[in-house]
C-alpha positions as CSV (number, residue, x, y, z in Angstrom):
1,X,34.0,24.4,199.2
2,X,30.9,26.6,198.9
3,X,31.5,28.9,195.7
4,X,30.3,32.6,195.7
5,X,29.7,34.8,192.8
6,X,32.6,36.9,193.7
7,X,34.9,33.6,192.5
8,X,33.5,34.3,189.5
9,X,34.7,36.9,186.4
10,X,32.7,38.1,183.5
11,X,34.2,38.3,180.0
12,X,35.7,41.3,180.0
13,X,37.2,40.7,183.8
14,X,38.2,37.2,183.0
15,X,40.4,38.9,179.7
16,X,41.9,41.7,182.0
17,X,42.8,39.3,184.4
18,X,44.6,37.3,181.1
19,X,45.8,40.4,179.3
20,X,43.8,39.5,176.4
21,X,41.0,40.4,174.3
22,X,37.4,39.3,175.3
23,X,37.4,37.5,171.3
24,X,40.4,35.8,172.1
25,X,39.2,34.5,175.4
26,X,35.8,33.7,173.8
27,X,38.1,31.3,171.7
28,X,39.9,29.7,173.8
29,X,36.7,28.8,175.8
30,X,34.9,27.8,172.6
31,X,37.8,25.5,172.2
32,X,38.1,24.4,175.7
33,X,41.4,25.4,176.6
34,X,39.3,27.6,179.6
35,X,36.6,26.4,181.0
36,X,33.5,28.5,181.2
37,X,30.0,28.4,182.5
38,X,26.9,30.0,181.3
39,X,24.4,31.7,183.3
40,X,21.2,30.1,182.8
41,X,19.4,33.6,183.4
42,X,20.8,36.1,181.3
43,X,23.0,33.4,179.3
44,X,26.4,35.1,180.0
45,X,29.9,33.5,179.9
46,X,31.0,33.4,183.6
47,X,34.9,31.9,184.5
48,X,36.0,31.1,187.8
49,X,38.9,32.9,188.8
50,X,40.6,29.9,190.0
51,X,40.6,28.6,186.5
52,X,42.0,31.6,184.9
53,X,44.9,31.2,187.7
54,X,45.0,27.6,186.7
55,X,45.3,28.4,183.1
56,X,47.9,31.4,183.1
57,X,50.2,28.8,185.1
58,X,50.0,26.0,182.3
59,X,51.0,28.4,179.8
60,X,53.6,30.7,181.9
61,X,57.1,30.7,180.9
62,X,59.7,30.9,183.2
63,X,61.9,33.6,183.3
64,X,65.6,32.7,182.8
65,X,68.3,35.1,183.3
66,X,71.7,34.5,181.4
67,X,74.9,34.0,183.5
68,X,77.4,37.2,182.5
């Protein structure tokens, strides 16, 4: 599959996309719990959208409703 630049989110996107802050998702890159890539022009963080998908449905908790 051919990859576009549209699959792809800067920082602040990507932590909209999240619902976090861009320093928290500078973390969790740093740490490797997202993966990231660098631009090699301008050196900026760029994160597939996939992976962000990926990532939020690791971590998602499902919603369980109580009987009455």
């Amino acid at each position: 599959m051919s990859e576009k630049l549209s699959d792809y989110l800067m920082t602040a996107e990507a932590a909209e996309f999240l619902g976090v802050s861009q320093n928290t998702l500078r973390t969790w890159a740093k740490q490797g719990q997202i993966p990231v890539q660098v631009n090699p022009v301008n050196n900026y963080r760029l994160f597939r959208r996939e992976d962000l998908q990926s990532f939020l449905d690791s971590v998602a908790e499902p919603i369980v409703k109580k009987p009455r």
